[in-house]
C-alpha positions as a printed Julia matrix, in Angstrom:
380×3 Matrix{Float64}:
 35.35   77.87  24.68
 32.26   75.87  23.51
 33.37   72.72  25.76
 29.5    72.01  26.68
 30.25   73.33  30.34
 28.84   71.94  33.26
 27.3    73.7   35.78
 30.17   73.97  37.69
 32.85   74.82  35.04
 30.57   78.23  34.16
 30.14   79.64  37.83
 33.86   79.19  37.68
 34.33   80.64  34.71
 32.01   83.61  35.48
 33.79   83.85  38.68
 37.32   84.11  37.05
 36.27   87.01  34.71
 34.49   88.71  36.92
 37.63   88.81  39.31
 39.79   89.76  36.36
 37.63   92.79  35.41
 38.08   93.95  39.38
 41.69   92.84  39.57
 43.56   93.35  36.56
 41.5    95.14  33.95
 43.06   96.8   31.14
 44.0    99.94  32.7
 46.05   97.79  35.3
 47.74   95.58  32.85
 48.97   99.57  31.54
 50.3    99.97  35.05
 52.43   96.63  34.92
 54.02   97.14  31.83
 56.86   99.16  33.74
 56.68   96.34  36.94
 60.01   94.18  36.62
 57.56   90.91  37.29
 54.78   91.7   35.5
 52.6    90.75  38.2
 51.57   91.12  41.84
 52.6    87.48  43.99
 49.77   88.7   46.29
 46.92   89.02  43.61
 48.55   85.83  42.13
 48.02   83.74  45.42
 44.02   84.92  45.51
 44.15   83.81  41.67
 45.36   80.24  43.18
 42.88   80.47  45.91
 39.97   80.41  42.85
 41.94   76.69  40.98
 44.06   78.49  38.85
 46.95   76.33  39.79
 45.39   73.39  41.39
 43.54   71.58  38.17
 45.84   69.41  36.92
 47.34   68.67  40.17
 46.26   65.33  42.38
 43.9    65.74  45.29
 46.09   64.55  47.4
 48.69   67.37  47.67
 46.02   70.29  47.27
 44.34   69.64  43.72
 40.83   69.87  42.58
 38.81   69.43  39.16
 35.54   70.53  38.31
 35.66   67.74  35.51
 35.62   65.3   38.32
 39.14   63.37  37.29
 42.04   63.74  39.58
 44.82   65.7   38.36
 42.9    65.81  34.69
 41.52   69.29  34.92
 42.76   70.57  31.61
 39.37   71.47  30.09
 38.41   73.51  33.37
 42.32   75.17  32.85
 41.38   76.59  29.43
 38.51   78.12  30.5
 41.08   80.37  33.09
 43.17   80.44  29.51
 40.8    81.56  27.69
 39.86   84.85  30.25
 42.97   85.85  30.85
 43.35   86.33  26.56
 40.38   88.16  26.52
 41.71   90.85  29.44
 45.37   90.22  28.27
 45.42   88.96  31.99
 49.55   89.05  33.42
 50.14   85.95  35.55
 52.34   82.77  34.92
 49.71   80.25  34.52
 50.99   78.58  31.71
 54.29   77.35  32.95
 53.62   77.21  36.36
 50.68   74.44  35.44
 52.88   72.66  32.82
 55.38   71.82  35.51
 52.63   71.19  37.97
 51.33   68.82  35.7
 54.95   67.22  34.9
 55.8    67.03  38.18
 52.08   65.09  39.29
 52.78   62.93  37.06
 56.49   61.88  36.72
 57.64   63.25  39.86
 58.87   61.43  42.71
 56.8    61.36  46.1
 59.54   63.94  47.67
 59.27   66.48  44.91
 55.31   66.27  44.78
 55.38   66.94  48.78
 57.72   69.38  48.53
 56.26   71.2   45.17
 53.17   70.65  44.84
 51.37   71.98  47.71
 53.39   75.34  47.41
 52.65   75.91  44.04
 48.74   75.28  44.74
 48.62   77.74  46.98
 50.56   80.05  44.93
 53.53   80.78  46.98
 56.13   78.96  44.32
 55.81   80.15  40.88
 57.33   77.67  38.48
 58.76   78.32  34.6
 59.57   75.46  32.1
 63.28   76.16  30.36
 63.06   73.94  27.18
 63.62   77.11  24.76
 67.41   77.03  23.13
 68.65   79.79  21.12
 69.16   79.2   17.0
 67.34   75.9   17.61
 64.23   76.91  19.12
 61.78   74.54  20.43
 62.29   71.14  18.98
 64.62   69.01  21.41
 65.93   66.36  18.88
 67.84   70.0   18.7
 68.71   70.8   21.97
 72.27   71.85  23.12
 71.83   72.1   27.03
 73.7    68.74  28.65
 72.65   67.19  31.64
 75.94   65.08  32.18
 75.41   62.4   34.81
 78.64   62.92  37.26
 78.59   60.47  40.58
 74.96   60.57  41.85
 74.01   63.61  40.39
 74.16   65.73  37.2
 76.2    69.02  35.96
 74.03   71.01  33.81
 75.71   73.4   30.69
 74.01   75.66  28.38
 71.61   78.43  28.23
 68.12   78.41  27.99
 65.95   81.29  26.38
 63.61   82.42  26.4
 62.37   81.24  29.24
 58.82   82.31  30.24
 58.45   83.86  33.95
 62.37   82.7   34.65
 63.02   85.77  36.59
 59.85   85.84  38.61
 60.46   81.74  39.65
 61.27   79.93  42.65
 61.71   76.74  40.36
 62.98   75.32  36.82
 61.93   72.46  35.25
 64.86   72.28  32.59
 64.9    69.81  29.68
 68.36   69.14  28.18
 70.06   66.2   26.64
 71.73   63.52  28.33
 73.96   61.35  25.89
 71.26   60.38  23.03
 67.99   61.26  25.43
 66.54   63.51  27.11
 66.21   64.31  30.86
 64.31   66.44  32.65
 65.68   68.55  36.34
 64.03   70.71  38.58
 66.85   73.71  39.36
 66.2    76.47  42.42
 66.55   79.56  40.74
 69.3    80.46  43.62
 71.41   77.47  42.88
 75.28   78.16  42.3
 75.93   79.09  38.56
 72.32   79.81  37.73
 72.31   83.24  35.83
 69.02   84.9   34.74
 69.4    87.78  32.29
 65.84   89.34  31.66
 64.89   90.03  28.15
 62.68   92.23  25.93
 59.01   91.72  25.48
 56.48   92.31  22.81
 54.06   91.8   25.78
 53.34   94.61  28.33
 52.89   91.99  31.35
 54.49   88.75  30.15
 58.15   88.51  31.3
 60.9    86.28  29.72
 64.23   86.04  30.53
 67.79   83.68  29.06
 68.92   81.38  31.41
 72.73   79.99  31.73
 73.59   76.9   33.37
 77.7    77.13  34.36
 78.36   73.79  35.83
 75.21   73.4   38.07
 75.4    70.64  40.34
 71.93   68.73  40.63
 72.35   65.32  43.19
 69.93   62.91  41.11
 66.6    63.24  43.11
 66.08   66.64  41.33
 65.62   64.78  37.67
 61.48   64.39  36.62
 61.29   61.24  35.16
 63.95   59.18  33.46
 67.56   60.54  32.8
 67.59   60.23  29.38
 64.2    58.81  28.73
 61.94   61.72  28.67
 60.87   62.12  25.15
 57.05   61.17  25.89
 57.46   63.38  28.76
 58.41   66.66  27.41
 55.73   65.43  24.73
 52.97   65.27  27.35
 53.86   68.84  28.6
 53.78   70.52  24.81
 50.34   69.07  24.01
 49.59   70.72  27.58
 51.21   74.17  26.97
 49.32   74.31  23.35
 46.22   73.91  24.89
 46.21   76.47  27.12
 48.13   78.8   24.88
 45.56   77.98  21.84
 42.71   78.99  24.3
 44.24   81.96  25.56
 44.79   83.54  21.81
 41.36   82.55  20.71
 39.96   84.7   23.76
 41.82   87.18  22.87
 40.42   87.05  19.0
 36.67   86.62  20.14
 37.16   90.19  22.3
 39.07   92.04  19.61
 36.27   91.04  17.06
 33.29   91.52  19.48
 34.54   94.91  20.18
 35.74   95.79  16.4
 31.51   94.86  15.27
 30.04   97.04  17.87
 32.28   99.66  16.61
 31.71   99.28  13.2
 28.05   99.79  14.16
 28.25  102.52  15.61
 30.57  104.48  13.84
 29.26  106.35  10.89
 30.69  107.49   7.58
 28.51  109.37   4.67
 25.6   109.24   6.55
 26.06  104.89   7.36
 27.02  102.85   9.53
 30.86  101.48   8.51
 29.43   98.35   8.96
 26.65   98.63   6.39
 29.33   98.45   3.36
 29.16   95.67   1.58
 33.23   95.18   0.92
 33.8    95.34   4.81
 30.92   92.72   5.52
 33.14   90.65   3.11
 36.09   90.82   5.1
 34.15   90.47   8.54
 32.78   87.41   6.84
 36.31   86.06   6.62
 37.35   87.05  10.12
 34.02   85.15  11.76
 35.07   81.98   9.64
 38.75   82.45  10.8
 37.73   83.0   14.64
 34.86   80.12  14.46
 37.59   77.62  12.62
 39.88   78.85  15.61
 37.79   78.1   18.12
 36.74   74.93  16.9
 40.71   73.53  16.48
 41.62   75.0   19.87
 38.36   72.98  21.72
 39.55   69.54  19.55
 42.71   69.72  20.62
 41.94   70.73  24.3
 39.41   67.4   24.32
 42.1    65.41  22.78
 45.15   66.51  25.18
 42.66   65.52  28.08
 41.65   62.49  26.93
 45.13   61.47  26.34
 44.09   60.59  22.65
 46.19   58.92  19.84
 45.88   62.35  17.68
 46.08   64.52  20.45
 49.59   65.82  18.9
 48.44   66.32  15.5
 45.14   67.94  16.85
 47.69   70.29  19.6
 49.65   70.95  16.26
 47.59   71.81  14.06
 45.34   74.17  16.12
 48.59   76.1   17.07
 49.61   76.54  13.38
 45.79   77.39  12.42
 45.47   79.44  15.57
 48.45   80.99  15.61
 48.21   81.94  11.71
 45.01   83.34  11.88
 44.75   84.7   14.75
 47.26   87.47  14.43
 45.38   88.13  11.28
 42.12   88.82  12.51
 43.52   91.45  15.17
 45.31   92.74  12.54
 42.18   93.34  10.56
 40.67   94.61  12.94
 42.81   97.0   13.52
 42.57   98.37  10.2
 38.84   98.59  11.1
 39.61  101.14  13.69
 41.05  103.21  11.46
 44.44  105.48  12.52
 42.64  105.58  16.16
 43.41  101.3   15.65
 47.28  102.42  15.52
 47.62  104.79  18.58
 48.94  103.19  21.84
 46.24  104.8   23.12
 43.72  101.86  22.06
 43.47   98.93  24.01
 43.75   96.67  20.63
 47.46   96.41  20.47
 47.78   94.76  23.72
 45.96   91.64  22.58
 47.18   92.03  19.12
 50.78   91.86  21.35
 49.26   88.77  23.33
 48.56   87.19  20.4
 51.59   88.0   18.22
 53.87   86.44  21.2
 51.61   83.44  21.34
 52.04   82.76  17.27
 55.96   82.34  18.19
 56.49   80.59  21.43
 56.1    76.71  21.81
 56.64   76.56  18.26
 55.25   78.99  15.05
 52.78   78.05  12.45
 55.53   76.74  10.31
 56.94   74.69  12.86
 53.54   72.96  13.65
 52.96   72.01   9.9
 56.31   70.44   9.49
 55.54   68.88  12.87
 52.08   67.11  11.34
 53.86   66.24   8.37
 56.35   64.35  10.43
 53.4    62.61  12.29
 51.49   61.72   9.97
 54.44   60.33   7.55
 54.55   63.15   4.98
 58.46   63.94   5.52
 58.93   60.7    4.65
């Protein structure tokens, strides 16, 4: 990510890929595929020990920012984002750090003493449930009720999929109440919590459906507002498309750094593949693609951060440009390889997998363009 690093931000960046490459590289992320979490909770607390879950939480209960702003470490977060897409990297980091963030902010001081601080130091894994079956991810949709009974709430419904679910120690569910929407942290062993795991395009991400029979919250576990959370769940999209723009567009940059040297070296009639003139035109397209990629993902990044006016038009529309092209340019590039670029043998399908589970999840390109046309007045 060109996000004119400090000092600071690049030893940390250098440090996180260098511990990936020991840790988890490739060859390990092989290994998890058949592991029913997808990742080690040992390597995942030495992850947490480098920032990985600490950026966008407050000093006070265990955060830190390179960027210098207390709980606003977003633009150090993608840089973590952006490595783990380039090794295909297993790990919850996304959700986990959108409900770190939602609970630093909106939380009460009792759920940011008791949450915080664990998840920091990586012993509580956290997973957002605002996913609904047949209406996806928009909430205006959303069939899960939070009915207010007494002091608390009974929560209905199912969630899915639900990123991590199975592998959490928390929930941070977002369901309607009457006309709004509330948000309510849920212990994955409360009564009438079931978590069925599902299928994954991904060898080391893990999602699961989550059904909510009558679950009995008392009120301190809502986030926010009962039924004013709108700007909320808002705040924690723009969030999640940052990271998950950054993660995609390091998984691009490797596929096509890896897909030129290849084409250089590999030799057909007596040339270099990469000497023909028709493939330079298509390579042409790809570095435009990945370069207009990049360039969307580090606008809306700066924008999320800054808390900016356009920050979700910018989120949107580098998910839909992302998300459209980036699946595109793996996919050439597998074509580049050739029937080796097909085999499960080669290492290109798992971030053409990455990537392809990225395009869908918080919304596809579709979505995200019907999204900016309601935001900037076009549905009108």
């Amino acid at each position: 990510m060109d996000l004119q690093r400090s000092e600071d931000q690049e030893l940390f960046r250098e440090t996180t890929r260098k511990f990936l490459e020991a840790e988890v590289p490739l060859t390990r992320v092989r290994e998890l595929a058949d592991d029913p979490a997808g990742f080690d909770r040992g390597w995942w607390k030495r992850g947490a020990e480098l920032g990985w879950t600490s950026m966008l939480v407050p000093e006070a209960y265990g955060g830190v920012s390179l960027s210098g702003e207390d709980g606003e470490g977003l633009l150090d977060l993608v840089l973590v984002a952006e490595e783990m897409g380039r090794l295909v990297s297993p790990g919850p980091l996304l959700p986990t750090n959108v409900v770190a963030a939602a609970v630093s902010e909106r939380g009460s001081a009792a759920q940011r003493e008791a949450l915080l601080p664990a998840i920091v130091s990586g012993d509580c894994v956290a997973a957002w449930a605002l996913f609904e079956d047949g209406v996806g991810w928009l909430p205006a949709r959303f069939a899960v009720v939070a009915e207010p009974v007494g002091d608390g709430f009974v929560l209905r419904g199912t969630k899915t999929p639900v990123e991590a679910a199975g592998q959490a120690d928390q929930l941070l569910v977002t369901a309607r109440t009457g006309d709004g929407l509330s948000q309510l942290l849920v212990p994955m062993d409360a009564p009438g919590v079931t978590v069925t795991p599902l299928e994954s395009l991904d060898l080391v991400r893990r999602f699961a459906s989550v059904r909510f029979e009558d679950v009995e919250l008392p009120g301190s576990a809502a986030v926010g507002t009962p039924g004013d959370a709108a700007a909320d769940v808002e705040r924690q999209l723009q969030n999640a498309l940052a990271l998950q723009c950054a993660e995609i567009v390091g998984a691009v940059d490797v596929v096509f750094e890896g897909t030129l040297e290849y084409m250089a070296d590999r030799f057909s009639f007596g040339r270099p593949l990469a000497s023909y003139q028709a493939l330079k035109h298509r390579f042409a397209d790809m570095k435009m693609w990945l370069e207009a990629s990049l360039a969307a993902s580090v606008a809306a990044a700066r924008a999320v951060h800054a808390r900016s006016e356009d920050a979700a038009e910018l989120a949107s529309a580098a998910k839909a440009y992302v998300g459209e092209h980036g699946t595109t340019i793996i996919q050439e590039c597998v074509q580049m390889h050739g029937g080796m670029g097909v085999t499960f043998e080669h290492d290109i399908h798992l971030h053409l997998r990455r990537a392809t589970s990225g395009r869908v999840l918080y919304g596809t390109p579709a979505d995200h363009y019907e999204r900016i046309a309601g935001l900037i007045g076009m549905d009108e």
